[in-house]
N, C-alpha and C positions, 0 to 999 in steps of 0.2 A: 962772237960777242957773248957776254953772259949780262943775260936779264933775269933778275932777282924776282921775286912775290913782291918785295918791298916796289919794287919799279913798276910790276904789276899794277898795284894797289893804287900808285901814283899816277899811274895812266888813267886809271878810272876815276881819280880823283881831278885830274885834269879836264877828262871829258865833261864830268858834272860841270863844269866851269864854262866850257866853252857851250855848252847847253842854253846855259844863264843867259851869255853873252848873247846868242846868237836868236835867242827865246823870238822874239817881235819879226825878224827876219823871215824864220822860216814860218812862223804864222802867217806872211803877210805872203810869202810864196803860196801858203795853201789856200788863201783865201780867193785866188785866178783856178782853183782846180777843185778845192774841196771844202769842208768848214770850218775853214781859218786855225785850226786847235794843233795844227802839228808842233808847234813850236812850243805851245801850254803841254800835250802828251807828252812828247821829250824830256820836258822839265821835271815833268813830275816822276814820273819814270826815274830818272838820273838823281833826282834829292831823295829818292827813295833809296836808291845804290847807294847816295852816300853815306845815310845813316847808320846803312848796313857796315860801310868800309871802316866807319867811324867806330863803330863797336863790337861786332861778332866777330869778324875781318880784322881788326887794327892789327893783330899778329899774327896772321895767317900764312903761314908757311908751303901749303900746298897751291900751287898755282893752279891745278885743276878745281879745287874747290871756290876757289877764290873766283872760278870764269863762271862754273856752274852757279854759286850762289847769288851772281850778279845777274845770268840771264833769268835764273827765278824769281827775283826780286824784283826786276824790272817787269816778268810778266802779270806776279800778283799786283803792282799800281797801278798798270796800264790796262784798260778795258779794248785799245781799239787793235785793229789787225798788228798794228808792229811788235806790240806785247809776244805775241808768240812766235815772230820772225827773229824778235834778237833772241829771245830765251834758244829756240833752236841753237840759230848760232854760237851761242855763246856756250852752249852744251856742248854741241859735235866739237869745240876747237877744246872743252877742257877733259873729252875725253883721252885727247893727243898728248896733254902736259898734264895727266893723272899725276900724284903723287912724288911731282918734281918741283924743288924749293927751287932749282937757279936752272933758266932754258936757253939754250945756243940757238947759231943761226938754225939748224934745223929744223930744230922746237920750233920757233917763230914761224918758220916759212911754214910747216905744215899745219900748225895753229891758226893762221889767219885762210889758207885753203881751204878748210875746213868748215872756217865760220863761216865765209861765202857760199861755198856749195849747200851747204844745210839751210841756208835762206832761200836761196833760188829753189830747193826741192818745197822746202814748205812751203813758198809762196807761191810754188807751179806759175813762176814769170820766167819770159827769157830775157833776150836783149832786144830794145826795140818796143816792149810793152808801157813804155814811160814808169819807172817803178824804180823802187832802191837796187832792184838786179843790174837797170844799167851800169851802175857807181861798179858794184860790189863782182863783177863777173869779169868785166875787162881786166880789173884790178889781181884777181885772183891767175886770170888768164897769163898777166904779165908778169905774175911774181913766181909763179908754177917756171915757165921759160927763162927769167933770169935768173934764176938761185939757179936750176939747171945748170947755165953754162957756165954763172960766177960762182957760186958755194958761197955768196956771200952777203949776206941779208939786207944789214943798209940798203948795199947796192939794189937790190934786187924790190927789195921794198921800196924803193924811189922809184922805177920806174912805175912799181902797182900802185903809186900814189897819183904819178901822173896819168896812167890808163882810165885811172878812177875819175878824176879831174875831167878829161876827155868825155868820158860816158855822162857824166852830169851833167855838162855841158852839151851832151846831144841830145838829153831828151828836153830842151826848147824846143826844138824844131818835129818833134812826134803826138801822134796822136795817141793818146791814152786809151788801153785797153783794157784795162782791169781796173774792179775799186770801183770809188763813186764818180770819179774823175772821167770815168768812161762813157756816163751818161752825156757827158758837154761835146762828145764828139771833135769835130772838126776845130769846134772853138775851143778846144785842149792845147792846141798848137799856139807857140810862141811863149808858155809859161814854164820853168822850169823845174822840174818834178820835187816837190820838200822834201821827200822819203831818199831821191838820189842825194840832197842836198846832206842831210844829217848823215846819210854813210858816209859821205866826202868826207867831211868834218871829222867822223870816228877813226878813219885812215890818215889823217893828213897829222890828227894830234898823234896819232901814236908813232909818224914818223920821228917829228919833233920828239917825243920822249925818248926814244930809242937812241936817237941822236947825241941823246945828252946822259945817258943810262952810263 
């Protein structure tokens, strides 16, 4: 497939949206684990990207700068730890599609392996820690093995959508180990992690765009 900066652009401009959307939700997940603001973070983080997209970005052509300046931007709004977890990721994945206006299944697949491994290294989480690694590592795990044996992104990114899906889903049942979240121990269990929640969502929309690219 061929994914444009333009399509790019509109992914990110999607995700701002689904941010909005979903603002009260994942607030209301952090508030069983942490102090309630993940879903205020996100927000403002993402209206920040969008200002960006909206004007320095509106014709931007290179899809590497176009990821890097969005993990920047996102890091300068954000004071709490995710601030420097997406900007990671969002650097490691644009230094994959450096200097490329239109990206193939390749591009894609090694762009988004990129953006997950460089979070799990900066946030030294694995799987199992209740943390956005669970969403984002199974995801990457699944997309790594399907492109392998299909060469074919869609494909391959649906199942890293649903692996992600899976992982968000399991850490309800984990205890928290890292973060503030890890002070509540035992009583961590049963709530389901807002950090896995918001990767789910950043995966899930970008299948949807891709889909329709």
């Amino acid at each position: 497939m061929d994914f444009t900066a333009k399509d790019l652009i509109n992914y990110f401009k999607q995700v701002v949206e689904v941010m909005e959307t979903e603002k009260d939700y994942l607030c209301e997940l952090d508030r069983k684990l942490g102090d309630g603001d993940h879903g205020v973070t996100m927000s403002i983080g993402w209206q920040a990207v969008n200002k960006k997209l909206m004007n320095e970005l509106e014709n931007e052509t290179d899809c590497g700068k176009i990821s890097a300046d969005v993990g920047m931007t996102f890091l300068n709004a954000v004071g709490s730890s995710v601030g420097p977890l997406y900007a990671t990721g969002f650097i490691k994945g644009a230094k994959i599609i450096k200097g490329k206006s239109t990206l193939n299944d390749s591009d894609l697949a090694e762009f988004w392996i990129a953006f997950a491994n460089g979070i799990k290294e900066r946030g030294k989480a694995e799987v199992g820690d209740k943390t956005i690694v669970d969403t984002l590592d199974p995801a990457a795990k699944a997309l790594e093995k399907s492109f392998a044996e299909s060469q074919d992104f869609l494909s391959a990114f649906n199942e890293a959508v649903k692996a992600g899906e899976e992982g968000m889903k399991s850490t309800k049942d984990l205890i928290s180990k890292l973060g503030r979240s890890s002070r509540l121990g035992e009583r961590s269990k049963g709530a389901q992690d807002p950090g896995a929640t918001s990767a789910y969502l950043m995966l899930s929309t970008f299948l949807k765009v891709a889909k329709a690219s």
